[in-house]
py3Dmol code that shows the C-alpha trace and the ligand (Angstrom):
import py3Dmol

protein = """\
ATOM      1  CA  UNK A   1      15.164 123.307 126.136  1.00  0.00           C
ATOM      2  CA  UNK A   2      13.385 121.537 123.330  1.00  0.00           C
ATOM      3  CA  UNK A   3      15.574 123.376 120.897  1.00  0.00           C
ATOM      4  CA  UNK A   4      18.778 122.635 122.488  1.00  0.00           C
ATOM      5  CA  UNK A   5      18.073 118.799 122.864  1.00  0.00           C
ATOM      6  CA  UNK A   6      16.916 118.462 118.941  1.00  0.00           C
ATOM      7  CA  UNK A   7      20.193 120.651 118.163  1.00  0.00           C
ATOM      8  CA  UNK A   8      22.276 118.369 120.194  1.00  0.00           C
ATOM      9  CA  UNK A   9      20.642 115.413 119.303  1.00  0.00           C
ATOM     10  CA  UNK A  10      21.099 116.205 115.262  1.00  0.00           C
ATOM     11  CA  UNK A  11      24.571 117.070 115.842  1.00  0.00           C
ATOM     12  CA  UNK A  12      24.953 113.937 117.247  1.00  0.00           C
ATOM     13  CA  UNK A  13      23.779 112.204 114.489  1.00  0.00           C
ATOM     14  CA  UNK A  14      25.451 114.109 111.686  1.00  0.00           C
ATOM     15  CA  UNK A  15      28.962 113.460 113.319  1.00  0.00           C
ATOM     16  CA  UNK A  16      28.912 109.778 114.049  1.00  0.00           C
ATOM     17  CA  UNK A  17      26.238 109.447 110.939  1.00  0.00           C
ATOM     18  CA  UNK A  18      23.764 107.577 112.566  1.00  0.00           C
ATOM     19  CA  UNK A  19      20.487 106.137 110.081  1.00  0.00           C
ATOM     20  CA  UNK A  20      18.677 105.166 112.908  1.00  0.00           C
ATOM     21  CA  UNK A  21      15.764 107.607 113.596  1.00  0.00           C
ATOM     22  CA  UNK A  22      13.687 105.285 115.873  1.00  0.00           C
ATOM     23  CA  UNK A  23      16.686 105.922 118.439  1.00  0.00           C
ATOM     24  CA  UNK A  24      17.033 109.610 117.062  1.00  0.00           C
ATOM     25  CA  UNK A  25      13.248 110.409 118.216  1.00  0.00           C
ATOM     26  CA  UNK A  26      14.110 108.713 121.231  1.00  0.00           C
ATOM     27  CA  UNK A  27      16.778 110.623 122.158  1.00  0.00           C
ATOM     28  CA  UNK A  28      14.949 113.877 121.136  1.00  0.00           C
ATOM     29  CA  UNK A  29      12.463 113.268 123.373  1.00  0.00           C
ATOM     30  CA  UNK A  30      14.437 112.318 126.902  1.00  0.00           C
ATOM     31  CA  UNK A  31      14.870 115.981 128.914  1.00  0.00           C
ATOM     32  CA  UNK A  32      18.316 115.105 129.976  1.00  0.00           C
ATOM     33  CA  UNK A  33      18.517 118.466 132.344  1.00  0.00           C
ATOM     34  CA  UNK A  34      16.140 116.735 134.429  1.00  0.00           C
ATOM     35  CA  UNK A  35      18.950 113.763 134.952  1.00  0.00           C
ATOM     36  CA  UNK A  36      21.586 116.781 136.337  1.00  0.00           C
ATOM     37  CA  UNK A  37      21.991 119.029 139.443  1.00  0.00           C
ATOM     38  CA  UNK A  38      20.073 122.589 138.330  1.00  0.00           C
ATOM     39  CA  UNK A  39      23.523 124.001 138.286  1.00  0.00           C
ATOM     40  CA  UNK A  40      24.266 121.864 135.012  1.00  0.00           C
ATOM     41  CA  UNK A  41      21.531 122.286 133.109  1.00  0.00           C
ATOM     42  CA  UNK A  42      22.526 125.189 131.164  1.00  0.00           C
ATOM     43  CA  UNK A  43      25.309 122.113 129.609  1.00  0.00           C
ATOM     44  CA  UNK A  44      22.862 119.508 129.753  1.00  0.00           C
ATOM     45  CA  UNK A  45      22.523 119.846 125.820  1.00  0.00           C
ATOM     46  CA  UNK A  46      26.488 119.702 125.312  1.00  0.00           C
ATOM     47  CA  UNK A  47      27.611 116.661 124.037  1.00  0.00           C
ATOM     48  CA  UNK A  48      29.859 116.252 127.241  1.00  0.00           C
ATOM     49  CA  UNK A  49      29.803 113.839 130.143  1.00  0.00           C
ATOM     50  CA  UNK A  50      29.093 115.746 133.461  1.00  0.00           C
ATOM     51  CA  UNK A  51      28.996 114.979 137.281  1.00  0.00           C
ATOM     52  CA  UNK A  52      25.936 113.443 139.102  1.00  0.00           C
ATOM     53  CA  UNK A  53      27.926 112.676 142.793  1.00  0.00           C
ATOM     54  CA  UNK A  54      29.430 110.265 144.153  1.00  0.00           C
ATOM     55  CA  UNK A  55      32.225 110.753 141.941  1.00  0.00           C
ATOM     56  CA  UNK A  56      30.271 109.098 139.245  1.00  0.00           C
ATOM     57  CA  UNK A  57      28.740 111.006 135.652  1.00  0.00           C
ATOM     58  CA  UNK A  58      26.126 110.595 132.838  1.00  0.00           C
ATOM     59  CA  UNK A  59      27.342 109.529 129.943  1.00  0.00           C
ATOM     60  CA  UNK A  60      28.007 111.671 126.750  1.00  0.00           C
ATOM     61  CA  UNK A  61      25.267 111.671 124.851  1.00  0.00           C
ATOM     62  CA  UNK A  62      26.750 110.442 121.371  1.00  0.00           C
ATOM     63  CA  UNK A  63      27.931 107.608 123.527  1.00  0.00           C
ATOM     64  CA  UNK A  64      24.897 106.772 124.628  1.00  0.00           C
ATOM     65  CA  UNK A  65      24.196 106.677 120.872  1.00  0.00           C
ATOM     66  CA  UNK A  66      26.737 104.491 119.672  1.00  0.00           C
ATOM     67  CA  UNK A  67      25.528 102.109 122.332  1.00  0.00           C
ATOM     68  CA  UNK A  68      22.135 101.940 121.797  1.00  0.00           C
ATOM     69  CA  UNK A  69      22.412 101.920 118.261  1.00  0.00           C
ATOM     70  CA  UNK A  70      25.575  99.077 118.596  1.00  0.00           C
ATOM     71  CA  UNK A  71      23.139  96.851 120.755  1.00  0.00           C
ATOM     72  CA  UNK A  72      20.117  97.031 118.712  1.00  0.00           C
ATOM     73  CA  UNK A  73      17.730  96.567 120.770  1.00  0.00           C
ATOM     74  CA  UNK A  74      14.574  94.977 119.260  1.00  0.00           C
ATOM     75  CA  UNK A  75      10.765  95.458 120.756  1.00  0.00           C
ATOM     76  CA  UNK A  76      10.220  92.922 123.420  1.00  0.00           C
ATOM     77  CA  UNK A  77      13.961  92.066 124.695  1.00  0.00           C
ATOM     78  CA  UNK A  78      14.685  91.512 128.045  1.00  0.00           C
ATOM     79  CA  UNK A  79      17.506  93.782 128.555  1.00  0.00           C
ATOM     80  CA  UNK A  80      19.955  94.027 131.602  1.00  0.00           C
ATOM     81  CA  UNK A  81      21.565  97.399 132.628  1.00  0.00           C
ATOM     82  CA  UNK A  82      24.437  97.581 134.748  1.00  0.00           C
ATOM     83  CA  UNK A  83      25.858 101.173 135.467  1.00  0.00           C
ATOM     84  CA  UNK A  84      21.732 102.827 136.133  1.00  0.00           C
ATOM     85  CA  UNK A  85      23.916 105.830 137.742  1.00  0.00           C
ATOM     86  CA  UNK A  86      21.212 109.150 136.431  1.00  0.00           C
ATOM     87  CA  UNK A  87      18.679 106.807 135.069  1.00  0.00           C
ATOM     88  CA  UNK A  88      19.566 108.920 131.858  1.00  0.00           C
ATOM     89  CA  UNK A  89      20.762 105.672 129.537  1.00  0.00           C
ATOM     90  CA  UNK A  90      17.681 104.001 131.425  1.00  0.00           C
ATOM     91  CA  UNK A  91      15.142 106.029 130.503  1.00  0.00           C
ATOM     92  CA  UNK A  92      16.585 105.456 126.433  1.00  0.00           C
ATOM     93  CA  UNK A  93      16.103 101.417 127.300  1.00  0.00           C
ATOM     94  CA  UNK A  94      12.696 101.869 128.356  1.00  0.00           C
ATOM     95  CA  UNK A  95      11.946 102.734 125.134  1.00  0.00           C
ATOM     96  CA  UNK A  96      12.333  99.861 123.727  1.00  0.00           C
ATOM     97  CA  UNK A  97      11.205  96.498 126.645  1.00  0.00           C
ATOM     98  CA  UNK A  98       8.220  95.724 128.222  1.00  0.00           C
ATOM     99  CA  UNK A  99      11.022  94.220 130.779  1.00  0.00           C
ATOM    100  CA  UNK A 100      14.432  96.141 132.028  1.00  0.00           C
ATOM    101  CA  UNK A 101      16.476  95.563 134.369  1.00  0.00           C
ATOM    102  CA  UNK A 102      18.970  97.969 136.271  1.00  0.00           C
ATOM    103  CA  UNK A 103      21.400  97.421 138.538  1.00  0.00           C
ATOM    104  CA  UNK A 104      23.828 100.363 140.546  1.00  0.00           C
ATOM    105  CA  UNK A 105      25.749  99.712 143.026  1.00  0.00           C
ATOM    106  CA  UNK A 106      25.705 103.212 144.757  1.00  0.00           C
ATOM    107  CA  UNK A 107      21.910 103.170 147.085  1.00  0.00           C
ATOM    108  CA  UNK A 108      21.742 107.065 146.732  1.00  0.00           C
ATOM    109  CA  UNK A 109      22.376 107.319 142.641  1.00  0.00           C
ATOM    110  CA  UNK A 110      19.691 103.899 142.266  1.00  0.00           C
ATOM    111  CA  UNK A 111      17.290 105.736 144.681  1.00  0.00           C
ATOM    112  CA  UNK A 112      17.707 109.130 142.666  1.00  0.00           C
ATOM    113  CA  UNK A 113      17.429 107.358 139.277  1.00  0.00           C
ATOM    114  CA  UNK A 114      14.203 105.777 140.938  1.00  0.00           C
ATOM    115  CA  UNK A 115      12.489 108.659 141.585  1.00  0.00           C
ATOM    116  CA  UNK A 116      13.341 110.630 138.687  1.00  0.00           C
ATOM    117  CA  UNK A 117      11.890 107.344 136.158  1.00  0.00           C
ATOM    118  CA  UNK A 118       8.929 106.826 138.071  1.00  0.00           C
ATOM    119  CA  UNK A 119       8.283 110.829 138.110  1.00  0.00           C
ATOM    120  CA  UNK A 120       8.712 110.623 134.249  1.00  0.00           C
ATOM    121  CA  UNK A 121       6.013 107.351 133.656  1.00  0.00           C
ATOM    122  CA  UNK A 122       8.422 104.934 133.161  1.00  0.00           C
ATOM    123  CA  UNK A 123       7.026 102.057 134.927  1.00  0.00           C
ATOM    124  CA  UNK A 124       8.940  98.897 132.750  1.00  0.00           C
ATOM    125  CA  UNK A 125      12.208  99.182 134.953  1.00  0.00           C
ATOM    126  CA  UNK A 126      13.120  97.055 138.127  1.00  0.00           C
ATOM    127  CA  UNK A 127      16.219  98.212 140.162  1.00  0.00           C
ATOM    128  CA  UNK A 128      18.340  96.634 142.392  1.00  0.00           C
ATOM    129  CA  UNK A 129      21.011  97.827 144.211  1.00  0.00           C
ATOM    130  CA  UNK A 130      24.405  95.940 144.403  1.00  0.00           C
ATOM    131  CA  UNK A 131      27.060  94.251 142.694  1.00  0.00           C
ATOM    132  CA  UNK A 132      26.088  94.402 139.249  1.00  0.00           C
ATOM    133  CA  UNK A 133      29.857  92.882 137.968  1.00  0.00           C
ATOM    134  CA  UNK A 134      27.677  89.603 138.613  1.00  0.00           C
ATOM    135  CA  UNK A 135      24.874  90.144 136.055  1.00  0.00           C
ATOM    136  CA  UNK A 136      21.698  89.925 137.748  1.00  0.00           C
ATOM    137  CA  UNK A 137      21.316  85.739 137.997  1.00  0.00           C
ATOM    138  CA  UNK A 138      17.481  85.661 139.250  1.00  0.00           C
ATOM    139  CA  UNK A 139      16.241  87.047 136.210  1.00  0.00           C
ATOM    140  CA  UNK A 140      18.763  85.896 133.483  1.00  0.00           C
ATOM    141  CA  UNK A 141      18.807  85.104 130.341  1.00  0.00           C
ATOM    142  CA  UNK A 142      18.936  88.315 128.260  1.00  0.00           C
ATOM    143  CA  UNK A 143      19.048  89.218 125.074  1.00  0.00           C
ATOM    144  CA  UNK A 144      20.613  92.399 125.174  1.00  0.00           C
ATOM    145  CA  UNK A 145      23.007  93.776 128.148  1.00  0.00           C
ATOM    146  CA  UNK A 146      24.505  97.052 128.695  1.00  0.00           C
ATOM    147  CA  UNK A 147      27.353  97.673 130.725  1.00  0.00           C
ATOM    148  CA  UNK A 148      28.175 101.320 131.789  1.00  0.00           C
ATOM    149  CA  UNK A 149      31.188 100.973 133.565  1.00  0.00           C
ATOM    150  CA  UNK A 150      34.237  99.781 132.613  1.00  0.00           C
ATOM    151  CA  UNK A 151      35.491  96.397 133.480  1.00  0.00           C
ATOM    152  CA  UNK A 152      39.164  94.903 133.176  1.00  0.00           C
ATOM    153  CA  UNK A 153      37.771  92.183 131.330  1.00  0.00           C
ATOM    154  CA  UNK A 154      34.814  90.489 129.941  1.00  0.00           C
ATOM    155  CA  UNK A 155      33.251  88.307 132.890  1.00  0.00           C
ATOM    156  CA  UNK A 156      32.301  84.854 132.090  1.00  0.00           C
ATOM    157  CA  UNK A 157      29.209  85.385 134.756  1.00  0.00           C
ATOM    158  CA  UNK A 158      28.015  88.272 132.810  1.00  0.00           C
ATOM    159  CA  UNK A 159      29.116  86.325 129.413  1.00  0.00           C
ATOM    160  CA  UNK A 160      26.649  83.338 130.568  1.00  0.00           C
ATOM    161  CA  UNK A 161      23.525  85.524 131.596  1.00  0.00           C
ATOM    162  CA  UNK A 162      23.078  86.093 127.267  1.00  0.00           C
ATOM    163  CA  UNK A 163      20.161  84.329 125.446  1.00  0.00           C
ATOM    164  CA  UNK A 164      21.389  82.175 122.562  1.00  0.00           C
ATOM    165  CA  UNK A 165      21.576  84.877 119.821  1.00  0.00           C
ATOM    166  CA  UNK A 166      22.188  87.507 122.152  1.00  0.00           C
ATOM    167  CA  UNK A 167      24.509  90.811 122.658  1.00  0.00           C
ATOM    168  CA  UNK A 168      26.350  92.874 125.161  1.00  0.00           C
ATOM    169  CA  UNK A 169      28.478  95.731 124.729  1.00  0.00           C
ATOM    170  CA  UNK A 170      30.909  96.211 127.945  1.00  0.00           C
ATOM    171  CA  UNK A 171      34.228  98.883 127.663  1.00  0.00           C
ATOM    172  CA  UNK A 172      36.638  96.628 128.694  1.00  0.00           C
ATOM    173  CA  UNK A 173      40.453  97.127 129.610  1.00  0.00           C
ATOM    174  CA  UNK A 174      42.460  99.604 132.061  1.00  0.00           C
ATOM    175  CA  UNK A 175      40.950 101.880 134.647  1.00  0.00           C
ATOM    176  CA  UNK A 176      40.668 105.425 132.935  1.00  0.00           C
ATOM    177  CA  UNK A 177      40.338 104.600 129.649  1.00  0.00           C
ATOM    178  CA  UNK A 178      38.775 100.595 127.717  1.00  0.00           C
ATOM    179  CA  UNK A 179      37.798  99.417 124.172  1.00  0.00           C
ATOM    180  CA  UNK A 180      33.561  99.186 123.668  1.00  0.00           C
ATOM    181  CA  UNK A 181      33.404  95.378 122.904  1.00  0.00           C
ATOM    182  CA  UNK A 182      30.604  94.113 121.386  1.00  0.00           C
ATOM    183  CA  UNK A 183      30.287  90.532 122.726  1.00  0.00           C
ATOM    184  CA  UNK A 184      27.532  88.340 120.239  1.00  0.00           C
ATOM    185  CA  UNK A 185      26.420  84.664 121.440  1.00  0.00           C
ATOM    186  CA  UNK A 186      26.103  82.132 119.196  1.00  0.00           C
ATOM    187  CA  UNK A 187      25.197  78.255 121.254  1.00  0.00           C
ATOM    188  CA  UNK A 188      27.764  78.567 123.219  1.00  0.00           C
ATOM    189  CA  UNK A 189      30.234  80.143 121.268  1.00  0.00           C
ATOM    190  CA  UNK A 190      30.697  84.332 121.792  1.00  0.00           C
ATOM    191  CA  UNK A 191      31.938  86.848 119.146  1.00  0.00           C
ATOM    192  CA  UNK A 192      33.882  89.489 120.204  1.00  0.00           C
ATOM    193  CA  UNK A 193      33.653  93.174 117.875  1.00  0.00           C
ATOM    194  CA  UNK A 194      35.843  95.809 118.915  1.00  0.00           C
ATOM    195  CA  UNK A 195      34.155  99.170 118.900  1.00  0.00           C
ATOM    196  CA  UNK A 196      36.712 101.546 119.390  1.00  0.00           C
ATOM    197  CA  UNK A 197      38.138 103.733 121.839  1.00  0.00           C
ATOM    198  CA  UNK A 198      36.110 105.126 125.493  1.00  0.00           C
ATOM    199  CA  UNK A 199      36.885 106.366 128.188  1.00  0.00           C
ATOM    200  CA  UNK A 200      34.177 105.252 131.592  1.00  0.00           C
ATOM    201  CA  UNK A 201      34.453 105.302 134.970  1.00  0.00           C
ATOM    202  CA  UNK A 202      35.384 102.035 136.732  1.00  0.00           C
ATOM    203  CA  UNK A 203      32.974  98.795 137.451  1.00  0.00           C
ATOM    204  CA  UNK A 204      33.775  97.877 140.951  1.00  0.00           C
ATOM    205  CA  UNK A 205      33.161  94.919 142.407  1.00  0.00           C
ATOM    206  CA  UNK A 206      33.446  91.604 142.113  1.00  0.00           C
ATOM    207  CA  UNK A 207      34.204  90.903 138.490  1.00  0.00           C
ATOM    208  CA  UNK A 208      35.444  94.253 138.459  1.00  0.00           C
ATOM    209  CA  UNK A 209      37.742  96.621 139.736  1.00  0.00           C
ATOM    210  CA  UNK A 210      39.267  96.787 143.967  1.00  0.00           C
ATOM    211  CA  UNK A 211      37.418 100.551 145.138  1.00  0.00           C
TER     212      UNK A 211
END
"""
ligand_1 = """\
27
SAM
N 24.445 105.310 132.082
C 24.533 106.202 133.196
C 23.854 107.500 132.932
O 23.421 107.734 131.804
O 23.775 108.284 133.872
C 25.958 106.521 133.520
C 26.603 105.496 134.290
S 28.132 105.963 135.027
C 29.183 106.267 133.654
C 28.586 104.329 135.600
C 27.767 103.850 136.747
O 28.140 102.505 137.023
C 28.001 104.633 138.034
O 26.791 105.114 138.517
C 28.617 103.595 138.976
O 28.276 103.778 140.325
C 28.053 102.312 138.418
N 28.794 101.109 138.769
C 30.132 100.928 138.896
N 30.395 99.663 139.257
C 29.190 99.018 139.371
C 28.795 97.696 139.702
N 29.668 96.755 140.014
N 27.479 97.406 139.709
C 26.551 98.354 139.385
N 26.865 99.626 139.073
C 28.179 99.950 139.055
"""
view = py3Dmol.view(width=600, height=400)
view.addModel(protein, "pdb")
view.setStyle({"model": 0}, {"cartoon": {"style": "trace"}})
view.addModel(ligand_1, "xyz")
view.setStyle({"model": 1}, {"stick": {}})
view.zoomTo()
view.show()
């Protein structure tokens, strides 16, 4: 298994020609099988997306790369994750706060994820179950948020919840397939990068998508 999650993980790197071997180590040291049904594990080290219920999936591994890498997350930031669904992107953000915050908005993924984190040592994450579209107001501002889902557009609530100086990425547009934006705040000014092309399943909720 060890084998096949360095091999993935360098192929990874070699085709979107990452630098960044903080994340690399990271990534090379998360057993993603553990995040999947038994019955997957023998593709948990393909560079795929794959089923976790609920009609919801982990996310392919180089784009749980590109994000990472995209949001540069620094030692110390409060950072906001909305999408928890395996805990697998989680357990990658734990690396890097004393302080994380997930929110998913299906009880029986959050209470997996849960499980699964604690199991593993990872003891810097508080979950909540709901309506993450919102942001998570009680514990705002952050510096960095991730959004896993994708949203129709970029939510002024969510928008608002950034520290001065702060970033969130968020694939943002139809219902099968968005752009990755990169949103930057500067005062109270915010910067929007395109990122390219993705394809993630839909936020619902509020600021969302109808279910
Ligand atoms: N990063 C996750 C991983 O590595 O397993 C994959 C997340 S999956 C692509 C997107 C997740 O967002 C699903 O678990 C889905 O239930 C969740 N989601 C959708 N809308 C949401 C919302 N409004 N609030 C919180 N979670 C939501």
């Amino acid at each position: 298994m060890i084998t096949a999650r360095r091999h993935m993980v360098e192929g990874v790197w070699k085709r979107l020609g990452l630098q960044n071997e903080e994340l690399k180590a990271v990534m090379a040291a998360v057993p993603r099988h553990l995040f999947l049904d038994s019955a997957l594990g023998s593709k948990a080290y393909s560079d795929i997306s794959l089923p976790i219920g609920a009609e919801q999936t982990i996310s392919q591994p180089s784009m749980v790369a590109m994000m990472t890498n995209a949001l540069v997350p620094r030692k110390g930031d409060k950072i906001l994750e909305i999408g928890t669904g395996s805990g697998y992107q989680t357990a990658i953000l734990a690396h890097y706060t004393p302080r994380l915050y997930s929110v998913e908005r299906i009880p029986a993924l959050s209470k997996r994820a849960q499980a699964l984190l604690e199991q593993l040592g990872f003891r810097n994450v508080i979950y909540k179950t709901g309506d993450g579209s919102l942001g998570w107001e009680s514990w705002a501002p952050y510096d960095r948020i991730i959004v896993t889902a994708g949203a129709p557009v970029v939510s002024e609530k969510l928008k608002l919840q950034l520290t001065d100086g702060g970033r969130m990425l968020i694939p943002t547009g139809g219902r099968e397939s968005q752009k990755l934006l990169c949103v930057d705040r500067i005062g109270s000014t915010f910067r929007e990068t395109d990122l390219g092309d993705c394809r993630f399943v839909p936020l619902l909720g509020k600021e969302g998508w109808e279910k």
